[in-house]
Rosetta silent file (secondary structure, phi, psi, omega in degrees, C-alpha in Angstrom):
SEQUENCE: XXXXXXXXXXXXXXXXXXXXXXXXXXXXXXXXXXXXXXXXXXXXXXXXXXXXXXXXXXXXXXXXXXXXXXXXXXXXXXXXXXXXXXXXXXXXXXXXXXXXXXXXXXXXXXXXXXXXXXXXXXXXXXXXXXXXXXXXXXXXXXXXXXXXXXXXXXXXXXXXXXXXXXXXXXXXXXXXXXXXXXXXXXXXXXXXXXXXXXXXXXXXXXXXXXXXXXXXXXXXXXXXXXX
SCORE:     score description
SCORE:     0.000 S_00000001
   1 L     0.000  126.214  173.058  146.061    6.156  188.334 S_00000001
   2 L   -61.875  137.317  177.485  149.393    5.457  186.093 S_00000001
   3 L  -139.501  110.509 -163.278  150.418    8.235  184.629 S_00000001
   4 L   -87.477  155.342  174.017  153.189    8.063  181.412 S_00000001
   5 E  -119.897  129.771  154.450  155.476   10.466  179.629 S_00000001
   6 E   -59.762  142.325  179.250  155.604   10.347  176.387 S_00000001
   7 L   -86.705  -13.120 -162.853  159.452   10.885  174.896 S_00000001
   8 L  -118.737   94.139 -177.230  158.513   12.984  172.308 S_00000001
   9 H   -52.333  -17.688  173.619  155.817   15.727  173.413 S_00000001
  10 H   -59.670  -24.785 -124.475  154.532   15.811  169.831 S_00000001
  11 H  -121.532   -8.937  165.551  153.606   12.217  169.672 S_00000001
  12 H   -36.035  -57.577 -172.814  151.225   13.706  172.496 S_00000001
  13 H   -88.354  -33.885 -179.382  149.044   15.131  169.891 S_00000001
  14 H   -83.022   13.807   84.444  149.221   12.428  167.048 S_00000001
  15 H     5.171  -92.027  136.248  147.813   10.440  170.032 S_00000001
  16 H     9.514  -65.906 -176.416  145.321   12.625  170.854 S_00000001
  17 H   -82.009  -36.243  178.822  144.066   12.692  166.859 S_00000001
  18 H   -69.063  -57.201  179.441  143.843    8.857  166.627 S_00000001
  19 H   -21.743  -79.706 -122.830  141.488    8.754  169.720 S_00000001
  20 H   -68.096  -42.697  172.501  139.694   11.243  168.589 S_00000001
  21 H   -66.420  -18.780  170.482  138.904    9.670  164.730 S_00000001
  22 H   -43.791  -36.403 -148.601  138.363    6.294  166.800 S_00000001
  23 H   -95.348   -8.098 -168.763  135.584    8.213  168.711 S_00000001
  24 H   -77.242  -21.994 -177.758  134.179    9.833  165.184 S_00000001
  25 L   -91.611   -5.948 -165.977  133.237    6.243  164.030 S_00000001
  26 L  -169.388   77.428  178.588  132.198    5.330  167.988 S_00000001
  27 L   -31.851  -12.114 -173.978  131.518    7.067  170.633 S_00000001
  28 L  -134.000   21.514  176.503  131.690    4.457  173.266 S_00000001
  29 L   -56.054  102.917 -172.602  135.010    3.063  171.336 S_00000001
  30 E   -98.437  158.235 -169.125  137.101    1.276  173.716 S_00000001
  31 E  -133.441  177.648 -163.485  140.682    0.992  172.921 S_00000001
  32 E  -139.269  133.078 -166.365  143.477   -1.974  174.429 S_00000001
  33 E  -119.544  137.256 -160.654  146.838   -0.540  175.603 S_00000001
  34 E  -132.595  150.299 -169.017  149.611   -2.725  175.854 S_00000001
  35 E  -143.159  124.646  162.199  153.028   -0.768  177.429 S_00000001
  36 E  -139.914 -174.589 -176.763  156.483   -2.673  177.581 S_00000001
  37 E  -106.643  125.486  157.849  160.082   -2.211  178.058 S_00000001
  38 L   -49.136  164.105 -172.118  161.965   -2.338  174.819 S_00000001
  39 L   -67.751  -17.379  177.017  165.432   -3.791  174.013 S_00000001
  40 L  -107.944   24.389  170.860  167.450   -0.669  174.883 S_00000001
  41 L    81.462   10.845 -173.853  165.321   -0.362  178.156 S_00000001
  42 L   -91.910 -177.106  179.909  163.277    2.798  176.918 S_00000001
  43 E  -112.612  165.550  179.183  159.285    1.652  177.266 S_00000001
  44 E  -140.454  125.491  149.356  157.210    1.445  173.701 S_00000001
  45 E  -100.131  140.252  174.274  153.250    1.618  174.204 S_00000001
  46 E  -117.639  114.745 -163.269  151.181    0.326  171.816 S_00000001
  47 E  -139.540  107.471 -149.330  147.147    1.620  171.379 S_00000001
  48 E  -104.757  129.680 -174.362  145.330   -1.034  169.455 S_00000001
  49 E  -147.833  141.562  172.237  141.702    0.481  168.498 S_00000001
  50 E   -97.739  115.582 -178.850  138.781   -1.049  165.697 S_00000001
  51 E   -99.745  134.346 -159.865  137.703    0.928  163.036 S_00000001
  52 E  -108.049   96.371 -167.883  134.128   -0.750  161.964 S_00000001
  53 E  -102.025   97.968 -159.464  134.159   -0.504  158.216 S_00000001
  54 L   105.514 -171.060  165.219  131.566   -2.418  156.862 S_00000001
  55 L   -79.084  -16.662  143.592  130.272   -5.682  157.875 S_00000001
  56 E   -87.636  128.087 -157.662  134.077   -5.706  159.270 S_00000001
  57 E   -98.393  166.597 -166.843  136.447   -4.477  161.337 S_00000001
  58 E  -149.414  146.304 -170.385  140.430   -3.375  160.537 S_00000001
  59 E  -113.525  140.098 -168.444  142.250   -3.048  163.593 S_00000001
  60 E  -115.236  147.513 -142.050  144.564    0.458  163.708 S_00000001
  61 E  -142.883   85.422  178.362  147.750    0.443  165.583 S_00000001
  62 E  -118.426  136.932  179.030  149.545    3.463  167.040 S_00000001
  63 E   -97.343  160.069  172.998  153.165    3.628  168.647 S_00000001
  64 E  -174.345  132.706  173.007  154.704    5.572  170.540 S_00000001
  65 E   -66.471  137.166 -168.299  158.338    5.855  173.379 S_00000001
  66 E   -92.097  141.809  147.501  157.806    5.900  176.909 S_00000001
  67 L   -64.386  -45.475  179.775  160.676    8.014  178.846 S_00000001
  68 L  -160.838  164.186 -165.362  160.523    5.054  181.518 S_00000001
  69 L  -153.621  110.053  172.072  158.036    2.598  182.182 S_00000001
  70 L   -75.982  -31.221  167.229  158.468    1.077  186.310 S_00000001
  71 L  -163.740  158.895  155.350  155.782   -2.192  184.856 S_00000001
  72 L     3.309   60.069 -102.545  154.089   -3.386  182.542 S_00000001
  73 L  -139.569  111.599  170.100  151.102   -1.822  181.197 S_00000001
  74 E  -138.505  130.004  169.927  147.853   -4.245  179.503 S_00000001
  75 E   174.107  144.036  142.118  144.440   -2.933  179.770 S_00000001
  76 E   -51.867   95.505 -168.304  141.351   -2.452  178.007 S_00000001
  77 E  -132.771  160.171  171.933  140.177    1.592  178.407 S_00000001
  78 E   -75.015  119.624 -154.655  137.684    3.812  176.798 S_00000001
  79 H   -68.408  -58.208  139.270  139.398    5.879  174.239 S_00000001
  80 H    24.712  -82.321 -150.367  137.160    8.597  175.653 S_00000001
  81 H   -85.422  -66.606 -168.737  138.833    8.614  179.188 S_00000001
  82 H   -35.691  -47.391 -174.673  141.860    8.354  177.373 S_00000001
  83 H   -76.008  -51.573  164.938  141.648   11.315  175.247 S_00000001
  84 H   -26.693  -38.287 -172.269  140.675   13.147  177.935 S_00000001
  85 H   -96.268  -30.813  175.340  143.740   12.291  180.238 S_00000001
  86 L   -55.773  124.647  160.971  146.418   13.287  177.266 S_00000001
  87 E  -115.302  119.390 -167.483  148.047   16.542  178.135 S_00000001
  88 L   -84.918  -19.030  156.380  149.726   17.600  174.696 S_00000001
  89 L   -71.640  -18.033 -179.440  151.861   19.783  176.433 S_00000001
  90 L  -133.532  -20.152 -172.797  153.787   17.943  178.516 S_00000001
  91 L    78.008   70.224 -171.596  153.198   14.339  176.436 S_00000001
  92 E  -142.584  167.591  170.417  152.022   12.967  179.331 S_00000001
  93 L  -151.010  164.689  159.869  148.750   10.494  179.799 S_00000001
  94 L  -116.745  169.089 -171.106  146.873    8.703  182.330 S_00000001
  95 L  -113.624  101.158 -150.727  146.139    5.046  182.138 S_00000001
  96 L   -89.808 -176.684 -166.194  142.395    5.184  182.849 S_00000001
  97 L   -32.709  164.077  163.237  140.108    3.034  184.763 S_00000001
  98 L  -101.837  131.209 -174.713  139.804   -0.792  182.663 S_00000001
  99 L  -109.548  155.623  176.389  136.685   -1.274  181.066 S_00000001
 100 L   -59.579  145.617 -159.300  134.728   -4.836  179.857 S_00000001
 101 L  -138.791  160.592  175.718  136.260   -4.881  176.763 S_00000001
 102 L   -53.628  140.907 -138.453  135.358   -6.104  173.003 S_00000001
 103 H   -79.425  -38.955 -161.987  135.357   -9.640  171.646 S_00000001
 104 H   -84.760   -1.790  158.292  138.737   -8.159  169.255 S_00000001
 105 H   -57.969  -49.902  166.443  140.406   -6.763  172.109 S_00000001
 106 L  -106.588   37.195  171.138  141.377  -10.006  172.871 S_00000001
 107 L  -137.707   99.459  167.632  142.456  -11.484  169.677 S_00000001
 108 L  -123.737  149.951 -172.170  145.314   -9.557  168.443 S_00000001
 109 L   -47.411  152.944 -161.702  148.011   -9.977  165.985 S_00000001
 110 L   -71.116  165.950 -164.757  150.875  -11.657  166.528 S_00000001
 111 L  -108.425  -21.346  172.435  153.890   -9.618  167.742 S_00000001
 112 L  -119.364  177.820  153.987  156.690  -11.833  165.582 S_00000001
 113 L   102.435   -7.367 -175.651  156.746  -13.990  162.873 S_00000001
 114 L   -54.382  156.203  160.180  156.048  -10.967  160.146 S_00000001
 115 L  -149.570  133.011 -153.151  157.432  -11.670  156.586 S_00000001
 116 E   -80.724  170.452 -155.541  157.426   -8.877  154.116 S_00000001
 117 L  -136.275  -93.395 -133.962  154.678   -9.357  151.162 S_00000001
 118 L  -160.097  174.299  165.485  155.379   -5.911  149.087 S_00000001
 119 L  -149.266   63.705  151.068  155.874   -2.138  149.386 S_00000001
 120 L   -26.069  105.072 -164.184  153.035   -0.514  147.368 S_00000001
 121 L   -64.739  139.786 -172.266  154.016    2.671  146.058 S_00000001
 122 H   -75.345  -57.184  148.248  151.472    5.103  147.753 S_00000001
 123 H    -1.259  -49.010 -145.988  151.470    6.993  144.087 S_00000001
 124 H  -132.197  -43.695  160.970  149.376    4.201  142.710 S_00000001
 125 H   -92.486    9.082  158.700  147.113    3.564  146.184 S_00000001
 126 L   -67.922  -32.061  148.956  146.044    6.636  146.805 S_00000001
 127 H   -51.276  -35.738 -173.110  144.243    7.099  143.474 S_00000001
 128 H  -101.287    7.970  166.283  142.584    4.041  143.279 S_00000001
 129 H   -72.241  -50.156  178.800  141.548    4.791  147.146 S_00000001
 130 H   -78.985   -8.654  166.107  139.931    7.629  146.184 S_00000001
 131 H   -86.464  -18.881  173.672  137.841    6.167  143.014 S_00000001
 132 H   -96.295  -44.151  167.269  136.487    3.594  145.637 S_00000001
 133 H   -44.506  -39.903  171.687  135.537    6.352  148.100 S_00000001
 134 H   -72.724  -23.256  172.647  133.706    8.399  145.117 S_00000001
 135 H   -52.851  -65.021 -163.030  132.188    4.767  143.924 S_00000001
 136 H   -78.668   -6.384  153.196  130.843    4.180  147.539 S_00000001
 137 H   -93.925  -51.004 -146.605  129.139    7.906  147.756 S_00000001
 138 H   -82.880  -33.537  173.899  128.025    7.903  144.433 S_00000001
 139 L   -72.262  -54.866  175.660  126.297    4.370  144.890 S_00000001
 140 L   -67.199   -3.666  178.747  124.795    5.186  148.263 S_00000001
 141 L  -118.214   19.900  166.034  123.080    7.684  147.576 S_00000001
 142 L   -72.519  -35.485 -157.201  121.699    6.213  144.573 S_00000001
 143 L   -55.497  144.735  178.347  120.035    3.917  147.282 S_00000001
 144 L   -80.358 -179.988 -162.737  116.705    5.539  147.638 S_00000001
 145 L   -95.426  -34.096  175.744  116.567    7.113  151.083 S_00000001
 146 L   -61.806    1.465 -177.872  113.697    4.466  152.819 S_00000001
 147 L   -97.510  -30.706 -166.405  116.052    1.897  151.796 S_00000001
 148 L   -66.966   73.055  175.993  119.460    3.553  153.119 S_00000001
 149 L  -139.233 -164.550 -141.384  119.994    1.878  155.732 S_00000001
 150 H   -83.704    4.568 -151.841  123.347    0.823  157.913 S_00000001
 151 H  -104.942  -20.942 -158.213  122.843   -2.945  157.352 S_00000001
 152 H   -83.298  -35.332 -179.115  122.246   -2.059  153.214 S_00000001
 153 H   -78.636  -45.410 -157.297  125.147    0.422  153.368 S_00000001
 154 H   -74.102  -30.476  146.638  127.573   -1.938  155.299 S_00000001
 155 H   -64.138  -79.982  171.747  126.984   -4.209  152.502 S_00000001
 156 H   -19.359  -60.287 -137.473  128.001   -1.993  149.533 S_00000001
 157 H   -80.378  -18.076 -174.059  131.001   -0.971  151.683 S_00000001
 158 H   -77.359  -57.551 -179.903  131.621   -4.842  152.264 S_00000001
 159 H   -64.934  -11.459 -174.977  131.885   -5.214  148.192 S_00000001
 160 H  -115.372  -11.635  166.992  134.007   -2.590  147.652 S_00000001
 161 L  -130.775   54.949  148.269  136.483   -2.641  149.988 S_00000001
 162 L  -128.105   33.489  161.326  137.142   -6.315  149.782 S_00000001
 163 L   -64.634  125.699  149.803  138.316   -5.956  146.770 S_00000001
 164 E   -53.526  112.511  172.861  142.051   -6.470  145.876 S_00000001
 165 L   -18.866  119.044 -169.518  144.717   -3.889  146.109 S_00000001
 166 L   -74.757  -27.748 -160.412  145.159   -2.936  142.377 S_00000001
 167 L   -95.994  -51.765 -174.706  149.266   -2.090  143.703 S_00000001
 168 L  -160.262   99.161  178.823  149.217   -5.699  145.739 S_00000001
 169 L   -62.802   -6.550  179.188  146.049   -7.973  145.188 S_00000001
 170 L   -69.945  -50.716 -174.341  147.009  -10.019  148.408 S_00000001
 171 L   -87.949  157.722  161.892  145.783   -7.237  150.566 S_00000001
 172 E   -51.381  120.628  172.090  142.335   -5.712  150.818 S_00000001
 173 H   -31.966  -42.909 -163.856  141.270   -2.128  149.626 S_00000001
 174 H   -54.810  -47.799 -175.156  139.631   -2.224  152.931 S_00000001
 175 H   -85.328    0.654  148.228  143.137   -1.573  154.822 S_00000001
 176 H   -68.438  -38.981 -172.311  144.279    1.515  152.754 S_00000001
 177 H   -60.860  -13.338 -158.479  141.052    2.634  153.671 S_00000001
 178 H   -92.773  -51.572 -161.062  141.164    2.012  157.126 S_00000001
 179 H   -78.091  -15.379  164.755  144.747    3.602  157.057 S_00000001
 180 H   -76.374  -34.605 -150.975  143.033    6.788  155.043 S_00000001
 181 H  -106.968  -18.299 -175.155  140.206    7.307  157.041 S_00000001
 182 L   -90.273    0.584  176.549  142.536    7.011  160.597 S_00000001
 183 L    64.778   58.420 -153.157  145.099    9.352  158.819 S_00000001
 184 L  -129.763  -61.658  167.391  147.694    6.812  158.804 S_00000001
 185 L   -73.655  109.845  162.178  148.003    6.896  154.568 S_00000001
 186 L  -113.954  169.020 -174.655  149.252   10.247  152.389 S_00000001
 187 L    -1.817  -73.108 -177.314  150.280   10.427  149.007 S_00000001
 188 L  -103.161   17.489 -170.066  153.933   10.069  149.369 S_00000001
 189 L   -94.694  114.608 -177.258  153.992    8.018  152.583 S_00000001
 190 L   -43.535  116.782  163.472  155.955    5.038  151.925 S_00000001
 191 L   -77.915 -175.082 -145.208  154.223    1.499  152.657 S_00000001
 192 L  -162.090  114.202 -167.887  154.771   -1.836  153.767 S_00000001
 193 L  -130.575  121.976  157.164  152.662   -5.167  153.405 S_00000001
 194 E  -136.622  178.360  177.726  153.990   -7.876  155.769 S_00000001
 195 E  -138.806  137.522  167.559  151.938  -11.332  156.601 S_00000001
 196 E  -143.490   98.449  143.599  152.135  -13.560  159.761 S_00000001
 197 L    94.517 -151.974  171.308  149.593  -16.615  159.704 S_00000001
 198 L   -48.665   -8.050 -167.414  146.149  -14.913  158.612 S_00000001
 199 E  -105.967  173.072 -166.210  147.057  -11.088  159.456 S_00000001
 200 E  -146.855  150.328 -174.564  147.944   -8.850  157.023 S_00000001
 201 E  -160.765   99.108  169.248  149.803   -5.660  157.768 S_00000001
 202 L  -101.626  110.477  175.941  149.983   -2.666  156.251 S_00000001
 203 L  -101.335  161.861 -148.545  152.376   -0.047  157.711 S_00000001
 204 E  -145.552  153.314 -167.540  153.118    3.761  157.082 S_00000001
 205 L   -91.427    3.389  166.693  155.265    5.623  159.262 S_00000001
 206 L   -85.907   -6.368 -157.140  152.669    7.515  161.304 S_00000001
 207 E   168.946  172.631  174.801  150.746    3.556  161.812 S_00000001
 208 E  -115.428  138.786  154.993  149.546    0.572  161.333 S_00000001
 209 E  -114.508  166.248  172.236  146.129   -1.172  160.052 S_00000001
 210 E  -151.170  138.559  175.680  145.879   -4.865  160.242 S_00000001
 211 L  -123.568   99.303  146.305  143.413   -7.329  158.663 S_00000001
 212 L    -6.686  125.713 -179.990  142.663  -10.765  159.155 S_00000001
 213 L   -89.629  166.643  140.449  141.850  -13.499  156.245 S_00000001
 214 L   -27.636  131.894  157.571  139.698  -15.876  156.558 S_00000001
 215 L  -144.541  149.977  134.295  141.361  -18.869  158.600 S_00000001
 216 L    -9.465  133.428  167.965  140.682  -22.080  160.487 S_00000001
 217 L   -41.488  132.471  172.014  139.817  -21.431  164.138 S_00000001
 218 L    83.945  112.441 -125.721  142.954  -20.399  166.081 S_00000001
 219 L   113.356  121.851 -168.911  144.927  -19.762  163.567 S_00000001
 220 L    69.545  -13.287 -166.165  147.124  -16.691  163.666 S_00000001
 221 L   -79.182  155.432  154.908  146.283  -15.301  167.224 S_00000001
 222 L  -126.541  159.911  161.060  148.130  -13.578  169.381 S_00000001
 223 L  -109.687   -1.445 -166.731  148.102  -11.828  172.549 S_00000001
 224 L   -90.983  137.163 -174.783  151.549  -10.052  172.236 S_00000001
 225 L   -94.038  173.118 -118.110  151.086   -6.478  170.527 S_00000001
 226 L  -161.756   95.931  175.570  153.419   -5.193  167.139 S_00000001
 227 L  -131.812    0.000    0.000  155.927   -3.350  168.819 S_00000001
């Protein structure tokens, strides 16, 4: 079993915490780990995971420096075995067994080609983040309870957070949310909007979320990870 050092033992634990809200929305949540060597030779890993918001998924995106990396690292694992294998103490992981992996494991965003869209002051989306989270409890549970159920909630949550950013109508509500509920968006934390082909990408300095548009088949893919 590969087993990595982290460069930063902290980066151990904000590791660690992304699993572990992956596993709050999915218990069997597999995640797709992509490991390379960077331009000044240090390694960068990349741990690409789907948060299932809705009738849709937003894909969340955490980085993190390698002390050395001897090859290559691609694999599908369970975020599970994964969490499990971080030691927070030493920064260290294992790279567990590869598991059959998820249709969106293997359609991921492109790794070049970004062009910057905006930088949405976090001041103006965290408020109107949090009037669509009180919207979407105050509406479900309007729902009567024999009614409530995930296909009827996954609609509401489909209208309200495919809405346009009130800060930058190109992107969706849905990916502050996704970068709020994975603890990727605070207050003050400066954003980012870039676009390559159909993705959408908003980043924050603890992460990434990324959302797909609509597009013609083929369109936009990638297999190279946003490193």
């Amino acid at each position: 079993m590969t087993r990595l050092r982290l460069v930063d033992a902290g980066e151990g634990a904000d590791l660690g915490a992304f699993l572990l809200r992956l596993l709050r929305f999915d218990r069997a949540a597999a995640v797709r780990l992509q490991a390379v060597t960077g331009p000044t030779g240090q390694g960068v890993l990349a741990v690409f995971g789907r948060l299932p918001l809705g009738g849709s998924g937003v894909l969340a995106i955490r980085t993190a420096r390698l002390v050395e990396l001897d090859a290559r690292v691609d694999a599908t694992v369970s975020a599970g075995q994964l969490l499990e294998s971080v030691d927070q103490a030493e920064g260290t992981f294992a790279v567990p067994a590869p598991v059959t992996g998820p249709a969106w494991a293997g359609l991921l965003p492109p790794r070049t080609g970004w062009q910057p869209v905006g930088e949405p002051p976090a001041s103006e989306v965290y408020p109107e983040l949090m009037a669509a989270v009180r919207e979407f409890k105050e509406r479900s549970e309007q729902v009567p309870e024999h009614h409530r159920t995930r296909a009827v909630l996954d609609e509401l949550a489909d209208e309200i957070w495919s809405r346009p950013l009130g800060a930058l109508p190109e992107l969706p509500l849905r990916a502050a949310h996704a970068a709020y509920v994975i603890g990727f968006l605070k207050p003050a934390a400066p954003l980012a909007v870039h676009r390559a082909g159909s993705w959408l990408r908003l980043s924050a300095p603890a992460g990434s979320v990324v959302v797909r548009r609509a597009a013609a088949p083929g369109a936009g893919l990638g297999l190279s990870p946003l490193l």
